[in-house]
SEBA-386092 format. One record per atom (N, C-alpha, C): z, x, y. Coordinates in steps of 0.001 Angstrom, whole numbers, padded with zeros to 6 digits, always signed. Example, Ala and Ser with C-alpha at 12.3 -4.5 7.8 and 13.67 -1.06 7.14 Angstrom:
SEBA-386092
{{+007800; +013190; -005690}},
{{+007800; +012300; -004500}},
{{+007800; +013200; -003300}},
{{+007080; +012850; -002250}},
{{+007140; +013670; -001060}},
{{+007870; +012900; +000030}},
This chain:
SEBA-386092
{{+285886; +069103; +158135}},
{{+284504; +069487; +158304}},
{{+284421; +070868; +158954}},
{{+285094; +071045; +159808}},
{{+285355; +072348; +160845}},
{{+285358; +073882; +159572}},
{{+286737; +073187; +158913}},
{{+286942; +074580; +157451}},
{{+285283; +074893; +156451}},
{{+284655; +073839; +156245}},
{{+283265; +073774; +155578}},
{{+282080; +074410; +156196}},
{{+282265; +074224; +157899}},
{{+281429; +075286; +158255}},
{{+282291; +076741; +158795}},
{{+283367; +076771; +158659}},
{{+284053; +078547; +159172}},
{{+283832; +078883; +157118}},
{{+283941; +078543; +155931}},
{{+283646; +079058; +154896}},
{{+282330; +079384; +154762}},
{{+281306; +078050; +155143}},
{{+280118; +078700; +155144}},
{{+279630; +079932; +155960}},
{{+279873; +079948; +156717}},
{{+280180; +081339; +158119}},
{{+280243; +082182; +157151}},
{{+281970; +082752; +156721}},
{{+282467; +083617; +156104}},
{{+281584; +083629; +154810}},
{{+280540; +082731; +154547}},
{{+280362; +083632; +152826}},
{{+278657; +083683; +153439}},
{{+278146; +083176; +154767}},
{{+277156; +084168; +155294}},
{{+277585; +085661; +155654}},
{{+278732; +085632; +156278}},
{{+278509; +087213; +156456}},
{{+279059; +088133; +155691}},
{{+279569; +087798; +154245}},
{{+279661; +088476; +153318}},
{{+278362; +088485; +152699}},
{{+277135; +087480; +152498}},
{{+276062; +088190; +151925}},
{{+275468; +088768; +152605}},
{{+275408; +088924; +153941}},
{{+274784; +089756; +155274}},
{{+275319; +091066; +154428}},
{{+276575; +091313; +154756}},
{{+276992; +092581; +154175}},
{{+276542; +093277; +153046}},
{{+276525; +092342; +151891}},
{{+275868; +093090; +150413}},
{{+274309; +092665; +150384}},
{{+273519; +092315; +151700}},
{{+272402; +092515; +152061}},
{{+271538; +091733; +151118}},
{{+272069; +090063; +150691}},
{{+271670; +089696; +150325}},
{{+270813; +088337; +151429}},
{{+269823; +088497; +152065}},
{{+269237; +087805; +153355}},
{{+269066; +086309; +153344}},
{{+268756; +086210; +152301}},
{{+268272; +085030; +152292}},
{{+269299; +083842; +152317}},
{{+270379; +084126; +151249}},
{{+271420; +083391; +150916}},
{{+272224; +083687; +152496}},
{{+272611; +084554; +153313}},
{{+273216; +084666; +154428}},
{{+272622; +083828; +155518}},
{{+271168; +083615; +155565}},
{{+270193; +082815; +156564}},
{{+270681; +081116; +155976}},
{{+270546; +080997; +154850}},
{{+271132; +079820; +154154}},
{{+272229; +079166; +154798}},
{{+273238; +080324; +154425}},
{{+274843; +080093; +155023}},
{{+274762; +079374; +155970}},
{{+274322; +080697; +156921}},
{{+274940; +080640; +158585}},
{{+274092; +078795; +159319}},
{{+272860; +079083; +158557}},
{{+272529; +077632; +158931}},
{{+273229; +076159; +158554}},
{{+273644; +076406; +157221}},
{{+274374; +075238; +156884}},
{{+275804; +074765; +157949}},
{{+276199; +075983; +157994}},
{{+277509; +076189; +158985}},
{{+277090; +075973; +160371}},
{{+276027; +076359; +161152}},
{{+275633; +075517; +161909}},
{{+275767; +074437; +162247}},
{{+275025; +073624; +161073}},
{{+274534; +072105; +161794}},
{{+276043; +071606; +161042}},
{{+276582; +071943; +160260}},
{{+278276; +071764; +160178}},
{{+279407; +071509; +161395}},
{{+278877; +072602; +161935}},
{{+279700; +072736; +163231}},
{{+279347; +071774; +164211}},
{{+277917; +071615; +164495}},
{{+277348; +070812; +165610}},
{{+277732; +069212; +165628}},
{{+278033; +068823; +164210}},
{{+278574; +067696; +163391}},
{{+279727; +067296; +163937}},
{{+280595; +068504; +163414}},
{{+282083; +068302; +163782}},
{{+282542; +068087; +165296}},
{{+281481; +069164; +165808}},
{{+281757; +068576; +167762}},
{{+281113; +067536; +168154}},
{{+280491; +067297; +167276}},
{{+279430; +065567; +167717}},
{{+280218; +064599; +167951}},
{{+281451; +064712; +166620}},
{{+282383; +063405; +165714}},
{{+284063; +064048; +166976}},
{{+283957; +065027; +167380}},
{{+285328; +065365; +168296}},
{{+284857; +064540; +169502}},
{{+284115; +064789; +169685}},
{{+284006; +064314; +171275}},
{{+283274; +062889; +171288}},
{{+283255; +062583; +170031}},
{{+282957; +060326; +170282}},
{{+284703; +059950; +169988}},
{{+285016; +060888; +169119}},
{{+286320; +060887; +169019}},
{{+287585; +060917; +170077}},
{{+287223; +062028; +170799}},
{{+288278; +061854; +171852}},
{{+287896; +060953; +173308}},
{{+286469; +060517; +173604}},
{{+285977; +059787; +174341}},
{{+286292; +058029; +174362}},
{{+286511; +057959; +172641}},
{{+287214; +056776; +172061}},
{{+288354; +056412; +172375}},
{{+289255; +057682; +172235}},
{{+290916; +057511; +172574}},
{{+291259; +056913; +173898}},
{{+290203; +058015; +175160}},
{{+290705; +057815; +175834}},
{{+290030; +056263; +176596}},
{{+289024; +055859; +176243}},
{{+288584; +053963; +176202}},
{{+289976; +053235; +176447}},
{{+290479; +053767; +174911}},
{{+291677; +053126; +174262}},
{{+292476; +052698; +175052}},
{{+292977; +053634; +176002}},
{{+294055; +053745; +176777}},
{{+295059; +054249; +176062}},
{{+296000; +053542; +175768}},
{{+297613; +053824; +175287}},
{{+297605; +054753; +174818}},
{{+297757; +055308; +173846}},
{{+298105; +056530; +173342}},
{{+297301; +057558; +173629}},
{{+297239; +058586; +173633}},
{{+296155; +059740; +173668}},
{{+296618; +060699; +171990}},
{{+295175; +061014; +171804}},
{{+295291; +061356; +170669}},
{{+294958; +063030; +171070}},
{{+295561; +063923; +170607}},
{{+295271; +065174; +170246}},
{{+293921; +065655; +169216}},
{{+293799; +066750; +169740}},
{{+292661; +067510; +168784}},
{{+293078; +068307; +167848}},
């Protein structure tokens, strides 16, 4: 999920660049709430592990 919003990123600020606005406002938002997702699902995630006890899981 993380790579889906750093691509969406990267192909906002390539249309930023060829000054295409709208599609870049598009992007960067999709990649947003992408991102906000992915740290939503890390941190029930690693809050889970450590419940768990035994093992600890890496990020």
């Amino acid at each position: 999920m993380l790579g889906y919003a750093i691509a969406f990123f990267v192909v906002a600020l390539v249309a930023a660049f060829f000054g295409f606005g709208s599609i870049a406002t598009g992007a960067a938002g999709i990649a947003k709430i992408l991102f906000f997702i992915f740290l939503a699902l890390a941190i029930v995630s690693l809050v889970s592990g450590m419940m768990r006890g035994g093992r600890r899981s890496v990020l």
